[in-house]
LOBAVO-652015 format. One record per atom (N, C-alpha, C, O, CB): residue number from 1; chain; atom name; x, y, z. Coordinates in steps of 0.1 Angstrom, whole numbers, plus 5000, padded with zeros to 4 digits. Glycine has a CB too. Layout:
<num: NUM chaine: A atome: CA east: X north: Y up: Z> .
...
This chain:
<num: 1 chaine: A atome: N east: 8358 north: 6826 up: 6874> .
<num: 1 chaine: A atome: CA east: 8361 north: 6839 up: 6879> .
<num: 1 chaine: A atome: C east: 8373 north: 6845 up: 6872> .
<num: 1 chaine: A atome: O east: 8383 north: 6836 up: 6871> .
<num: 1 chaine: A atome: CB east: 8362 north: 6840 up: 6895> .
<num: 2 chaine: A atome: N east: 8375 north: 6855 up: 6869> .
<num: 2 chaine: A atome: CA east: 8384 north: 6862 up: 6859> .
<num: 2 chaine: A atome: C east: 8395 north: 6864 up: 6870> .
<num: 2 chaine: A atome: O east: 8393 north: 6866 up: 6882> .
<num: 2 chaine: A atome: CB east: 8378 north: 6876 up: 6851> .
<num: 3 chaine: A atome: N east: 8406 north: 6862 up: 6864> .
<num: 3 chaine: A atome: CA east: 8420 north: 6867 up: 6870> .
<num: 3 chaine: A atome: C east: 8423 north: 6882 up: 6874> .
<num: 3 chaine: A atome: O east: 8416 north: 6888 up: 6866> .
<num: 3 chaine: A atome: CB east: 8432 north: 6863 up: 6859> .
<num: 4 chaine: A atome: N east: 8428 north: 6891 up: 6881> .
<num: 4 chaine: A atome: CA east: 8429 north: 6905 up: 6887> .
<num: 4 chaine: A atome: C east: 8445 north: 6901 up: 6890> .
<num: 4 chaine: A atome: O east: 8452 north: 6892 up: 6895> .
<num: 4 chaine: A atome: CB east: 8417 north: 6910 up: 6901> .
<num: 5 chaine: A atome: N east: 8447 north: 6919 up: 6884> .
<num: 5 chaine: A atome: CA east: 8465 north: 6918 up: 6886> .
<num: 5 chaine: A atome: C east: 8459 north: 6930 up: 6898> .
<num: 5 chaine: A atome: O east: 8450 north: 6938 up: 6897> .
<num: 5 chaine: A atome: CB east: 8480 north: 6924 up: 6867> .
<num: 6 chaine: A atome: N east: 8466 north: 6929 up: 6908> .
<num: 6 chaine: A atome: CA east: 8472 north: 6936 up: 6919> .
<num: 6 chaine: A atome: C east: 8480 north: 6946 up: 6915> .
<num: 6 chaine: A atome: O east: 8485 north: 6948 up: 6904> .
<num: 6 chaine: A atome: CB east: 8480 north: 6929 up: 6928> .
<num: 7 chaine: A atome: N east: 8481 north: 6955 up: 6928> .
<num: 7 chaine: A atome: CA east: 8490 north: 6968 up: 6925> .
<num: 7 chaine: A atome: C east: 8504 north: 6963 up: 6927> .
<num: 7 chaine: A atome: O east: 8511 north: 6973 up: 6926> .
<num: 7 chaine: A atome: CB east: 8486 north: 6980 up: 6936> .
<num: 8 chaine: A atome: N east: 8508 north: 6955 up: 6929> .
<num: 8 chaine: A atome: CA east: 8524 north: 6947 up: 6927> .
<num: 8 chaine: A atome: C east: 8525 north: 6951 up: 6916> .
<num: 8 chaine: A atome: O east: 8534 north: 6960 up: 6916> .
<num: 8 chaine: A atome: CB east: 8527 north: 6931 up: 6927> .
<num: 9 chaine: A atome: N east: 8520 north: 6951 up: 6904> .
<num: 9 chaine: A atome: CA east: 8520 north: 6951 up: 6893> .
<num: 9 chaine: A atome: C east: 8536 north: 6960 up: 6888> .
<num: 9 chaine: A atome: O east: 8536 north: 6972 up: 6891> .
<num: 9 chaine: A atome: CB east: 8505 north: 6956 up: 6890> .
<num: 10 chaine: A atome: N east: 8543 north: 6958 up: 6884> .
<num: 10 chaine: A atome: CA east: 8553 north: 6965 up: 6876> .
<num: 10 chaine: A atome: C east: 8554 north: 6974 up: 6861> .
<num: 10 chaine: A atome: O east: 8560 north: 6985 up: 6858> .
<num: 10 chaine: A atome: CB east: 8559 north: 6956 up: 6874> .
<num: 11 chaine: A atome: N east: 8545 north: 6964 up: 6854> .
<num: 11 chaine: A atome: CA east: 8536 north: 6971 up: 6840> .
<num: 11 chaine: A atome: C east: 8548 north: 6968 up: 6833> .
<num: 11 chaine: A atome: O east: 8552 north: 6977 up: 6826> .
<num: 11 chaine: A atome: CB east: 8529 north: 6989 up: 6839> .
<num: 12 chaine: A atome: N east: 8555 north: 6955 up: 6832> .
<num: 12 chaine: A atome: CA east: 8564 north: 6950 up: 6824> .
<num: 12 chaine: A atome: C east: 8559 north: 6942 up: 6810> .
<num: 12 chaine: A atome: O east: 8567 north: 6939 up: 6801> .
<num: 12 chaine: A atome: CB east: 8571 north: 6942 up: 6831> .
<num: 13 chaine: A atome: N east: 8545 north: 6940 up: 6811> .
<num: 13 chaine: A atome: CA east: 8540 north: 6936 up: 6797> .
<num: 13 chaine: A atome: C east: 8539 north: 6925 up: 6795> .
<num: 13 chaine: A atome: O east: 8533 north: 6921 up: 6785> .
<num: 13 chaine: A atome: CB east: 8546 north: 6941 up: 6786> .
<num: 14 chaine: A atome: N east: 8545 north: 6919 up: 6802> .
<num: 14 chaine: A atome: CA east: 8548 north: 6898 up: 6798> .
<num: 14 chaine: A atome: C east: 8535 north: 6894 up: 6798> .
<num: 14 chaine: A atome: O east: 8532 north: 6886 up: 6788> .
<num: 14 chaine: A atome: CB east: 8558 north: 6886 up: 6812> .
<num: 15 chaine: A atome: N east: 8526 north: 6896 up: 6805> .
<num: 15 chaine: A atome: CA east: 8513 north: 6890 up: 6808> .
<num: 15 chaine: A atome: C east: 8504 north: 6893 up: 6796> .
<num: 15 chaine: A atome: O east: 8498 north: 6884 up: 6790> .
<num: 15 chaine: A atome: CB east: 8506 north: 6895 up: 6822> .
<num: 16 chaine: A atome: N east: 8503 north: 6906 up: 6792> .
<num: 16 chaine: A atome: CA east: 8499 north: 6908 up: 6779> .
<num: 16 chaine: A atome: C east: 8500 north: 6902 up: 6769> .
<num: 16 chaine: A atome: O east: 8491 north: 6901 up: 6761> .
<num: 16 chaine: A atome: CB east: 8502 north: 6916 up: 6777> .
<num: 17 chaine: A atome: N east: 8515 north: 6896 up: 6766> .
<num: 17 chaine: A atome: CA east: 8512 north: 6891 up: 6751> .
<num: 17 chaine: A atome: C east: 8510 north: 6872 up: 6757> .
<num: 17 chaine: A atome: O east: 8509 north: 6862 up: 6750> .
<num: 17 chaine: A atome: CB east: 8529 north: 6896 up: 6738> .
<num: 18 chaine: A atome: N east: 8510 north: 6873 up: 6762> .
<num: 18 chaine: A atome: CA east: 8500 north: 6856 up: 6763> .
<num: 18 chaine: A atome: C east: 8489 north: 6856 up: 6767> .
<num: 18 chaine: A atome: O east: 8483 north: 6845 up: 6765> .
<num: 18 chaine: A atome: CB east: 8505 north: 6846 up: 6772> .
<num: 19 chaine: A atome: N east: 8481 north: 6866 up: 6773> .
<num: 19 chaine: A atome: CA east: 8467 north: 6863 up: 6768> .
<num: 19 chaine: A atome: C east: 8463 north: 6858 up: 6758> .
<num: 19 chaine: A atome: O east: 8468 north: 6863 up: 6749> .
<num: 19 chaine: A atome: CB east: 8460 north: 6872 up: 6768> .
<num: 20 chaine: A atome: N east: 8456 north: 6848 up: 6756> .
<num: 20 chaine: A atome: CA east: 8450 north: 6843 up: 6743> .
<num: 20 chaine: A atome: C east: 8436 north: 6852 up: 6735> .
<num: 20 chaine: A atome: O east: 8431 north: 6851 up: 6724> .
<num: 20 chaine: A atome: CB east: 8445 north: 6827 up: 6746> .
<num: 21 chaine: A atome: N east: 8433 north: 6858 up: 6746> .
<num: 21 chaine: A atome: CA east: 8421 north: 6867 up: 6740> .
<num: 21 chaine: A atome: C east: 8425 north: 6876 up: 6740> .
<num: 21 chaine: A atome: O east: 8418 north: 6882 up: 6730> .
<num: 21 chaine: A atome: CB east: 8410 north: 6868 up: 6745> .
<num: 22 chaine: A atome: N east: 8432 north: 6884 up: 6744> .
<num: 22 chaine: A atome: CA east: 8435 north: 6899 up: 6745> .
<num: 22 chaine: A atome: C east: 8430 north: 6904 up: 6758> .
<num: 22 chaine: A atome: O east: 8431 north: 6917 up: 6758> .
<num: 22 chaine: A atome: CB east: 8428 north: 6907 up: 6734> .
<num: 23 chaine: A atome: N east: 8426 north: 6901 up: 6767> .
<num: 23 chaine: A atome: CA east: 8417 north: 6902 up: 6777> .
<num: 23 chaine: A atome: C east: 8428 north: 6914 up: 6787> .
<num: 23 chaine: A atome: O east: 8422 north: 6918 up: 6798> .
<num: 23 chaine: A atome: CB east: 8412 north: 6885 up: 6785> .
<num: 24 chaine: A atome: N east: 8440 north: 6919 up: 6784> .
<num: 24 chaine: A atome: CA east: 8448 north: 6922 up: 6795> .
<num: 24 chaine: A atome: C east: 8450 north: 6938 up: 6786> .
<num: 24 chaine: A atome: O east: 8451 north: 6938 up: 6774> .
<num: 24 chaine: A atome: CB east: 8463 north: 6910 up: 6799> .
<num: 25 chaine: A atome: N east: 8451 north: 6948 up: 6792> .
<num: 25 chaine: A atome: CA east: 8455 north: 6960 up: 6790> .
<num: 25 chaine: A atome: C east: 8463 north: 6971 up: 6798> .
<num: 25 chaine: A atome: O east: 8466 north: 6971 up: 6810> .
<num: 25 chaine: A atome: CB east: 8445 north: 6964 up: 6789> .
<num: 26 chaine: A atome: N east: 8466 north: 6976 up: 6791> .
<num: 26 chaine: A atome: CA east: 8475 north: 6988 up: 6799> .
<num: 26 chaine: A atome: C east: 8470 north: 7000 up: 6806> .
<num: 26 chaine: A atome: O east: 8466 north: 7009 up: 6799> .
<num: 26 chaine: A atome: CB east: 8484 north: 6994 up: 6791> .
<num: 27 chaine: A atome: N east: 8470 north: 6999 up: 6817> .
<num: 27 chaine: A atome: CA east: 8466 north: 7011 up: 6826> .
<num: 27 chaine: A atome: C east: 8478 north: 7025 up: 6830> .
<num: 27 chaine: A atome: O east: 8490 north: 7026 up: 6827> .
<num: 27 chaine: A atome: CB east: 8461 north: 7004 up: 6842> .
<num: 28 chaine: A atome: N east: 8470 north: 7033 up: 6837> .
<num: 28 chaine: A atome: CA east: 8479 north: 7044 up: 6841> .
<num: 28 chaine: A atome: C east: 8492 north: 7036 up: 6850> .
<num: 28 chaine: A atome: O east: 8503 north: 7037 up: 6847> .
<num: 28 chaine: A atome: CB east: 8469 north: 7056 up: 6850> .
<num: 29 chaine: A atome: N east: 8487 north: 7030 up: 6860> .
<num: 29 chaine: A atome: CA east: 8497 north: 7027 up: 6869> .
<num: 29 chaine: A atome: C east: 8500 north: 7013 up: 6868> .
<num: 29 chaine: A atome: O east: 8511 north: 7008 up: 6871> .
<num: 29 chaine: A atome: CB east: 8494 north: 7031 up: 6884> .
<num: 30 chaine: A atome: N east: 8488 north: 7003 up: 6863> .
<num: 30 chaine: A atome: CA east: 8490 north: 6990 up: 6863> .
<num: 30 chaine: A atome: C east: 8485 north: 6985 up: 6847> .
<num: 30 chaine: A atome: O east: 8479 north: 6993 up: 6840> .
<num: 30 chaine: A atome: CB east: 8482 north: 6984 up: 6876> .
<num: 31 chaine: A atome: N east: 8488 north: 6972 up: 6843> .
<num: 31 chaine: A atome: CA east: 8479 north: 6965 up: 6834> .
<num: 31 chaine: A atome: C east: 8465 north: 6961 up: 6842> .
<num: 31 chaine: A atome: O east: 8466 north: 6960 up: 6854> .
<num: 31 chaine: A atome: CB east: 8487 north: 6952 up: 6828> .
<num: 32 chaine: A atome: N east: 8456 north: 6959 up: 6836> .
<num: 32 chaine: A atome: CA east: 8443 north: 6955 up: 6841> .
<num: 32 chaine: A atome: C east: 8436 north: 6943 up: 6834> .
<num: 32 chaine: A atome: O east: 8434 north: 6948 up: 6823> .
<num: 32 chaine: A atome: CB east: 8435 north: 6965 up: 6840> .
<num: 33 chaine: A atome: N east: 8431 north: 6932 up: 6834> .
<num: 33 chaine: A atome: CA east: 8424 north: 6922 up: 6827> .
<num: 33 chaine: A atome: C east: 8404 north: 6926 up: 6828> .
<num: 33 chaine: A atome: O east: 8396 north: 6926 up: 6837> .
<num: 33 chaine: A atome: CB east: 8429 north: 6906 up: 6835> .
<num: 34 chaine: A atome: N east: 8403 north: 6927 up: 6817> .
<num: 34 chaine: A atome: CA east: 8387 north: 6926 up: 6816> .
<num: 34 chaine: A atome: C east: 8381 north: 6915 up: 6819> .
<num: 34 chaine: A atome: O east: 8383 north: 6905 up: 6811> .
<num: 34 chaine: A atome: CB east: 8381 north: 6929 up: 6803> .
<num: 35 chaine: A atome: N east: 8373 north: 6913 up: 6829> .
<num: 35 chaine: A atome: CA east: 8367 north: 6902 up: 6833> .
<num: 35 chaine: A atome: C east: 8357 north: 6897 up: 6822> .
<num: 35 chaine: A atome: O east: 8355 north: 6885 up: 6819> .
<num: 35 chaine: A atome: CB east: 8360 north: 6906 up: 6847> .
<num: 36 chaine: A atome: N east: 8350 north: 6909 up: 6816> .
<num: 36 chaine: A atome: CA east: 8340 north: 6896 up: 6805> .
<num: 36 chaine: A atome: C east: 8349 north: 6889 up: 6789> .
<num: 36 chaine: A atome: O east: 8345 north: 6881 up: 6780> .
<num: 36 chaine: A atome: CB east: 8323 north: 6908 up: 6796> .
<num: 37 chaine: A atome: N east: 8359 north: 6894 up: 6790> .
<num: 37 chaine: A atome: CA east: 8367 north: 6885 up: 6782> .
<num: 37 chaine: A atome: C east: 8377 north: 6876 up: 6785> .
<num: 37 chaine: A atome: O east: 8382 north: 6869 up: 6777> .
<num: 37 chaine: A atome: CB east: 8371 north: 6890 up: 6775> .
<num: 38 chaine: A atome: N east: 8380 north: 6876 up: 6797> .
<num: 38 chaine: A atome: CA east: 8391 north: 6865 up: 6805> .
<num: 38 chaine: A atome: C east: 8383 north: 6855 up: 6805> .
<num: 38 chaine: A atome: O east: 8372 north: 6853 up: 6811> .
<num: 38 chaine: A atome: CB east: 8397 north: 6869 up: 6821> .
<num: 39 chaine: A atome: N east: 8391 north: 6845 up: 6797> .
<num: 39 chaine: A atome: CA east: 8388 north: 6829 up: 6799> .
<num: 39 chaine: A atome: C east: 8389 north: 6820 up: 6816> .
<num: 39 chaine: A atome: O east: 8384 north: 6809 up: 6820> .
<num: 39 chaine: A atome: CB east: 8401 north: 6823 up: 6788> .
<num: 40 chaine: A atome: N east: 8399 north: 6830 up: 6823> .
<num: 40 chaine: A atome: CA east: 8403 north: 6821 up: 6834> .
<num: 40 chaine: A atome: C east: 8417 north: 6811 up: 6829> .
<num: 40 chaine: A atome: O east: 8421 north: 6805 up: 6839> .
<num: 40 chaine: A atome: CB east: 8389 north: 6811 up: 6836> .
<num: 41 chaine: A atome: N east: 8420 north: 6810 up: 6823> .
<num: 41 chaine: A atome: CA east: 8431 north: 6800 up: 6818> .
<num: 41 chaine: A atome: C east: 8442 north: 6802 up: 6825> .
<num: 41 chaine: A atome: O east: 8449 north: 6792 up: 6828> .
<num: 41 chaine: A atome: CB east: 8434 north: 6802 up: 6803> .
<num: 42 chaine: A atome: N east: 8447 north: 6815 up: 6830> .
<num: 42 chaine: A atome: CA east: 8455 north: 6814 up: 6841> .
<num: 42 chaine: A atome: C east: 8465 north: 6816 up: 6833> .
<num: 42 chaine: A atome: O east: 8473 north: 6824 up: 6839> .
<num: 42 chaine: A atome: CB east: 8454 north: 6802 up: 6852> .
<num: 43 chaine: A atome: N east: 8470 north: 6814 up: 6822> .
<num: 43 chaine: A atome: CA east: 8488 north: 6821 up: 6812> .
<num: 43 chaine: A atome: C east: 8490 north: 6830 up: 6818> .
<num: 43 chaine: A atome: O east: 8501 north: 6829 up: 6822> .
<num: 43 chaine: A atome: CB east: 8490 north: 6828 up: 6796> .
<num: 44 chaine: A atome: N east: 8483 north: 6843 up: 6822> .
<num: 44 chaine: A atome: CA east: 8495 north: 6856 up: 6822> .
<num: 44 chaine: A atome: C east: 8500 north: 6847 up: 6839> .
<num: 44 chaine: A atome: O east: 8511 north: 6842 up: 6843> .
<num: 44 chaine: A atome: CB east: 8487 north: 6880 up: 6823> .
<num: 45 chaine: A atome: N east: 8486 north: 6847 up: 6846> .
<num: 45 chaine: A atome: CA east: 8497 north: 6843 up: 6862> .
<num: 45 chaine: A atome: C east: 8506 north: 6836 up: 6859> .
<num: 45 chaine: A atome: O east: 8516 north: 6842 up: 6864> .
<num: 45 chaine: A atome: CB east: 8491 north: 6835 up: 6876> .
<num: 46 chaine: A atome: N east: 8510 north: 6825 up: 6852> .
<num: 46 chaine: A atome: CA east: 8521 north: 6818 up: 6851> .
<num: 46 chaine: A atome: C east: 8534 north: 6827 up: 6846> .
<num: 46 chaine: A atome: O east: 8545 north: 6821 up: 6844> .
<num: 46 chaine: A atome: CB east: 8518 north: 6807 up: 6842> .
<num: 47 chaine: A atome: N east: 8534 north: 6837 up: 6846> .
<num: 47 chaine: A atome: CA east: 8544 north: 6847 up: 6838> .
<num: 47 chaine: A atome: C east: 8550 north: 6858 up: 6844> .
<num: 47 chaine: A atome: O east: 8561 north: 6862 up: 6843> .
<num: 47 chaine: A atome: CB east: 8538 north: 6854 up: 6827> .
<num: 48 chaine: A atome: N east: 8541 north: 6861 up: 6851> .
<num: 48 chaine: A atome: CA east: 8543 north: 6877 up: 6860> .
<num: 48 chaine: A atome: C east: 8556 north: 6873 up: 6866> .
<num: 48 chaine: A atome: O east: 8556 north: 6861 up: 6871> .
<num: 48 chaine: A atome: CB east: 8529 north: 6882 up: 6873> .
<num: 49 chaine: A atome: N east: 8563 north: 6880 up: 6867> .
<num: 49 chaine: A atome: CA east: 8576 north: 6875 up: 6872> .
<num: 49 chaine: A atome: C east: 8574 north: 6883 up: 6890> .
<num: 49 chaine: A atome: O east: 8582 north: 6879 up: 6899> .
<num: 49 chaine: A atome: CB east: 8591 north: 6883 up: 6860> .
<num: 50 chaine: A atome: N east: 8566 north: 6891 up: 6892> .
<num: 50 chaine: A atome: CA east: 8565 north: 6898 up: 6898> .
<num: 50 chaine: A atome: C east: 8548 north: 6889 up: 6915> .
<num: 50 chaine: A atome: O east: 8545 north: 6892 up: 6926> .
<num: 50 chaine: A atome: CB east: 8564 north: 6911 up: 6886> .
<num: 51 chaine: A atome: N east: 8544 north: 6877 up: 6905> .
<num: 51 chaine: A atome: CA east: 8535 north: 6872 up: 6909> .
<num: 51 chaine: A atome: C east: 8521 north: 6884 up: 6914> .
<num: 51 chaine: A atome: O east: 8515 north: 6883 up: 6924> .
<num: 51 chaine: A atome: CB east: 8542 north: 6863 up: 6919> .
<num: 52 chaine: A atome: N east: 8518 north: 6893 up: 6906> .
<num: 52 chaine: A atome: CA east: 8505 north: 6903 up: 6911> .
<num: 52 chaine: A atome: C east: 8495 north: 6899 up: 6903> .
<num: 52 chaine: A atome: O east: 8486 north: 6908 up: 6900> .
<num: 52 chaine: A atome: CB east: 8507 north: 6921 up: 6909> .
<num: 53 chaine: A atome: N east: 8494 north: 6885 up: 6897> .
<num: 53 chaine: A atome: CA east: 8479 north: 6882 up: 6891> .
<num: 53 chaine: A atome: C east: 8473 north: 6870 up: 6897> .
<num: 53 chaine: A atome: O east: 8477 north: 6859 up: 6892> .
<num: 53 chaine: A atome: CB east: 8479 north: 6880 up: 6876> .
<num: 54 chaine: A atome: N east: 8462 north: 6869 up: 6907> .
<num: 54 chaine: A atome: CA east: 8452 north: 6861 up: 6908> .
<num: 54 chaine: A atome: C east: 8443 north: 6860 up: 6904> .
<num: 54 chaine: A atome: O east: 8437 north: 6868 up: 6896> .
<num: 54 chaine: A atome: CB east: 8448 north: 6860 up: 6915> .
<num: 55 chaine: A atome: N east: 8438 north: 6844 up: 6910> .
<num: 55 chaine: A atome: CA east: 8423 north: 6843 up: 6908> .
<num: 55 chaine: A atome: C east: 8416 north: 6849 up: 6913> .
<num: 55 chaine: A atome: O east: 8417 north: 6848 up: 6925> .
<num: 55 chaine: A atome: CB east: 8418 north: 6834 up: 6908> .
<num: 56 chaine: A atome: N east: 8404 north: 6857 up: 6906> .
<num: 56 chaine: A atome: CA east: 8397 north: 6863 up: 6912> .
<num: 56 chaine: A atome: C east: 8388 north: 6860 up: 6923> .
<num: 56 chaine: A atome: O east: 8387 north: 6848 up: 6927> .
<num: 56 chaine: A atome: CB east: 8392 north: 6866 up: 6905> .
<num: 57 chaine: A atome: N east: 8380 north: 6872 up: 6930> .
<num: 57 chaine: A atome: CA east: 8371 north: 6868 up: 6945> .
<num: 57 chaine: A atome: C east: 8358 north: 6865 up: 6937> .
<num: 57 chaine: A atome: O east: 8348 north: 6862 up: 6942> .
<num: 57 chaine: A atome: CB east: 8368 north: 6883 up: 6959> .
């Protein structure tokens, strides 16, 4: 199940550049991860300094 960043979100960018796929983007208010390209590998949650990325429902 693909990772989802929360509205915690800060939009500081860290999570972005360690995706290994690219799977994470920049939104109006938040970054967002695309679920059909998220591996699951879990890097950006390890990063977010802010902790607003889980595993998905």
């Amino acid at each position: 199940m693909a990772y989802q960043i929360s509205e915690d979100c800060i939009c500081c960018g860290t999570c972005k550049g360690e995706c290994p796929v690219e799977a994470i983007s920049e939104g109006a208010e938040k970054y967002s991860i695309n679920p059909d390209t998220c591996l699951d590998c879990g890097s950006c949650a390890s990063v977010c300094p802010v902790e607003a990325i889980h595993a998905g429902n």
